[in-house]
N, C-alpha and C positions, 0 to 999 in steps of 0.2 A: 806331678809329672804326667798322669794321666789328663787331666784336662787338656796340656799344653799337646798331649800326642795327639790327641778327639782331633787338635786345629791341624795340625801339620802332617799329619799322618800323606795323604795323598799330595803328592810335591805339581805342582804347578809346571815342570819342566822337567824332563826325567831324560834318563840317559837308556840308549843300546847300541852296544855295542855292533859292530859291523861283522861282514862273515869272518874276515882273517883277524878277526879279533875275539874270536869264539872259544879261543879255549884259554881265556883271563878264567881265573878263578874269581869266582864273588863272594864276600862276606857281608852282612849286615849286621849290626846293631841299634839298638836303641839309643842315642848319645843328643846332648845340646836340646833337647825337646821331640827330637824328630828321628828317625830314620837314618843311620848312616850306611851308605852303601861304597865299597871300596873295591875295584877289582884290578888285579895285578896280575903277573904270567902265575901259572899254577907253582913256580920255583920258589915264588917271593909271598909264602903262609906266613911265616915269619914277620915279613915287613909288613903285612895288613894287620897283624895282632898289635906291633908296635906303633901303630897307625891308630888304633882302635885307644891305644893306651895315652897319646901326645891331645887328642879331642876330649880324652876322660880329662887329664890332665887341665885343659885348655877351660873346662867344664865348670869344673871345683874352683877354678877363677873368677869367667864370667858372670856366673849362673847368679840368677835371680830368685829360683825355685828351689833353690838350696838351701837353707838357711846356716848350714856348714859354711859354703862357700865364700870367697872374699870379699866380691861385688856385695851379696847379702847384709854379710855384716856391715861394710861399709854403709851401707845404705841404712841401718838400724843404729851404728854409732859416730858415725860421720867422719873416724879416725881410725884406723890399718896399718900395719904395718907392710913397705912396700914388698909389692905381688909385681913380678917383670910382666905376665902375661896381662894383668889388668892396667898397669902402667902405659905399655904399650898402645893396647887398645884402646886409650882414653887419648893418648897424644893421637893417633892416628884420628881420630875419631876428630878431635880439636881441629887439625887443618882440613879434613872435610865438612868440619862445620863453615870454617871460611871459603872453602872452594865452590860450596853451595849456595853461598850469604844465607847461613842461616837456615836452613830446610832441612840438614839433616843436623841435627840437635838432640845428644845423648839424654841430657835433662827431660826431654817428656818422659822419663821414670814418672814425674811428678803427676802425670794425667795417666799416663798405659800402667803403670802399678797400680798408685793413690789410689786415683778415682778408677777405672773400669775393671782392674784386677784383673788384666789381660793375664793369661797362663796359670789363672788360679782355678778350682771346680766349680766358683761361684762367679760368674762375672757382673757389675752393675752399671746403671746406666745412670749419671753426673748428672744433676743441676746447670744449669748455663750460669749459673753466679759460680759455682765452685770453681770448675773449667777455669773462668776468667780469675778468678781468685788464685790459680797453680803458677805455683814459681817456678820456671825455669829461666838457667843461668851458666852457661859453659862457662863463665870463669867465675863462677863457683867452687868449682874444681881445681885442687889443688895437688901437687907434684913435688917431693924433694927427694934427695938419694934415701934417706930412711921412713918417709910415709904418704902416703894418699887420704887426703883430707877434703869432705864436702863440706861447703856453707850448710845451716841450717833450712830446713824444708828441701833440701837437695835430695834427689831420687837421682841413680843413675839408673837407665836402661839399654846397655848393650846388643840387644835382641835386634837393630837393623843394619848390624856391621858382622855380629859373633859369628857366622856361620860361616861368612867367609873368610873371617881371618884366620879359622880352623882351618880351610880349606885349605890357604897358601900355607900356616904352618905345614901340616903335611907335605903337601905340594915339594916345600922345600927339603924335606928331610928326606923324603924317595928321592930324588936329585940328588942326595948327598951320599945314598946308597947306590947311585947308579942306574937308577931304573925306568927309562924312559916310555914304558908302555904302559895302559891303564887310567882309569876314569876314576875321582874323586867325587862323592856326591852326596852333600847334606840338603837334603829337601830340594829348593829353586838353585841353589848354590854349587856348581859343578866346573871342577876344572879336568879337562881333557889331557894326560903327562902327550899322548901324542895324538893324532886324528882319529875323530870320532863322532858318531851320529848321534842326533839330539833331536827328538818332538814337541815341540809346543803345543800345551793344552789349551786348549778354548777357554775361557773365563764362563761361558755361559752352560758345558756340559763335559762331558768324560772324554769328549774325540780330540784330537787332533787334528792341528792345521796347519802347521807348517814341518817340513824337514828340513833337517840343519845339518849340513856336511861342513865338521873344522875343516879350514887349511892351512893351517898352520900348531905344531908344539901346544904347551903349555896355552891352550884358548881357556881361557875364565869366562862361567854363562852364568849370571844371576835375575832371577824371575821374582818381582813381589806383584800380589793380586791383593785386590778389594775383597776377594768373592769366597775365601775361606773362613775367616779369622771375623767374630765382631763377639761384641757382648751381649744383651739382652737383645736384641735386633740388627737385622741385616746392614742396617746404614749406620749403624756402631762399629763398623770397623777397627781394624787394626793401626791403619795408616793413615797417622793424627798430623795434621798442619803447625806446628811447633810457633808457628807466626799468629794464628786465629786460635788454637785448640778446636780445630773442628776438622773434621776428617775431608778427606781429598778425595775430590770428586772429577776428576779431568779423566782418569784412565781409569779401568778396571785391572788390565794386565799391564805389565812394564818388564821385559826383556832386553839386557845390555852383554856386550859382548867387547871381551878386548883381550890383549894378553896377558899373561902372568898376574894379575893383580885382583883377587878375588875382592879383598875388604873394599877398596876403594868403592865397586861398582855393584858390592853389595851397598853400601852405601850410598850411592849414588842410585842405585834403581828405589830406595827407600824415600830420598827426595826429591826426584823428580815424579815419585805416585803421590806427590802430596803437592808441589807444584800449579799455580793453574797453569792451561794449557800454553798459551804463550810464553811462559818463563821456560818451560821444560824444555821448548822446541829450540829457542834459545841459548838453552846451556847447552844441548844434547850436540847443536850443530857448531860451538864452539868446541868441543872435545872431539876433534874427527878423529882421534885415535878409541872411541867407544861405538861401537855398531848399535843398535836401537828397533827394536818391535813394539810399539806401542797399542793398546786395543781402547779405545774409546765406550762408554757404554751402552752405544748403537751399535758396536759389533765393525766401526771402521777403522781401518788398520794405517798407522802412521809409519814407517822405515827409515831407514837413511845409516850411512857409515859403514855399508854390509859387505860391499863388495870386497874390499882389505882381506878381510876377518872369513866368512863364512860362504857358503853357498846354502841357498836357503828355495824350497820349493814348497807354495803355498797349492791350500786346500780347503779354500773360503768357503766350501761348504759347508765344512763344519764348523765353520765361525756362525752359524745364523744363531739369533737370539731367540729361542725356543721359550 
């Protein structure tokens, strides 16, 4: 757990709340690898501890770094008996693999575990014979009412959908308690229950460059960068091309915005950072229901689908690459 905090620790997109939204109560913990922050009106302590407790929950399912956990085991004996929370996510996960053709792909377990031991203390840096040697295989993966089954050399990795689909579970159970104000937020992964301001970090330092005013309800904002996360070296990234085995290099940052559906557009900013540049712009401007900040590794800034969704006021000076 500690390695995996080192990466995530400082979130790529981060929430604050507005003045008439000053007196939400905020809780944090430690959950999913990262940082959970939850704030709700001061009435609803209650609903954040049971907030706190649906992401533990949500945890002990997906978690890779668990060896408790379900996903773990699965991944050690290739046979479980069925887990709804990891069932789920692996079907969701399957038609996002087709909605992307292929870019976001659960199976790179086999290179982000295997080989680099992404969220382990020790990380390593693969052979390009290995790389090319790792099996992935989304119908690998198997589903029946009584178990969840991988083919052999099968690694799942859930770590570029998990945090959003914590995010909507939550999301939905405040909703079912009634509670429409309040900001959800694991690391890049935040949904707004009602409007709320948002800063984009710079990929290249600590500042900020853009401001983000929701306008509308339940806004879902999911941010993946190049620029925290690698193993032995900075161009060892996190964010592996599931097509090459070789990490993506179009964007640094990738900010999407749309409503109610965190998992989708966590996964969806997962494969379009790994995308080359023309496939991304492509899929991004057929989904006109997903808004889009893209940052290039000269520090130039791509948009588009924003107006719907956000109002957003840039601050390109601290975009320069230092």
């Amino acid at each position: 757990m500690k390695g995996l905090l080192f990466f995530l620790l400082i979130s790529s997109l981060f929430a604050q709340e507005s003045a008439k939204e000053e007196t939400l109560l905020k809780r944090t913990r430690a959950l999913m690898g990262t940082y959970v922050s939850i704030s709700l009106p001061e009435t609803e302590n209650a609903a954040i501890s049971a907030s706190f407790d649906l992401i533990q929950d949500i945890e002990d399912s997906l978690s890779t770094y668990d060896p408790t956990a379900t996903l773990s085991k699965l991944n050690k004996t290739h046979t479980i008996p069925y887990d709804n929370y990891l069932a789920e996510a692996i079907r969701l996960s399957k038609t996002y693999y087709k909605e992307t053709n292929g870019y976001f792909d659960i199976t790179i377990g086999s290179i982000s575990k295997e080989l680099y031991h992404f969220g382990e203390e020790k990380t390593y840096s693969p052979s390009k014979e290995a790389l090319q040697k790792a099996v992935l295989n989304i119908d690998g993966i198997h589903l029946n009412e009584h178990t969840i089954t991988t083919e052999t050399h099968i690694v799942v990795d859930l770590g570029g959908m998990g945090k959003g689909y914590a995010v909507d579970k939550v999301a939905k159970y405040l909703t079912e308690q009634n509670i429409s104000k309040g900001v959800i937020a694991l690391s890049g992964d935040i949904q707004c229950l009602n409007s709320c301001k948002l800063y984009l970090q710079s990929p290249f330092s600590e500042a900020t460059f853009a401001k983000v005013t929701t306008l509308h309800p339940h806004t879902s904002i999911s941010t993946s960068g190049t620029y925290r996360r690698y193993a032995t070296k900075k161009s060892e990234h996190h964010l592996i091309n599931p097509k090459t085995a070789s990490q993506g290099r179009a964007f640094v940052s990738v900010s999407l915005f749309t409503l109610g559906d965190n998992s989708k557009i966590d996964a969806y900013a997962t494969a379009v950072s790994v995308m080359p540049k023309e496939k991304a712009l492509m899929f991004l401007k057929e989904h006109k229901e997903i808004g889009y900040v893209l940052v290039e590794p000269e520090g130039n800034i791509l948009s588009g689908n924003l107006k719907r969704l956000i109002n957003i006021k840039w601050d390109f000076k601290n975009l320069m690459h230092l």
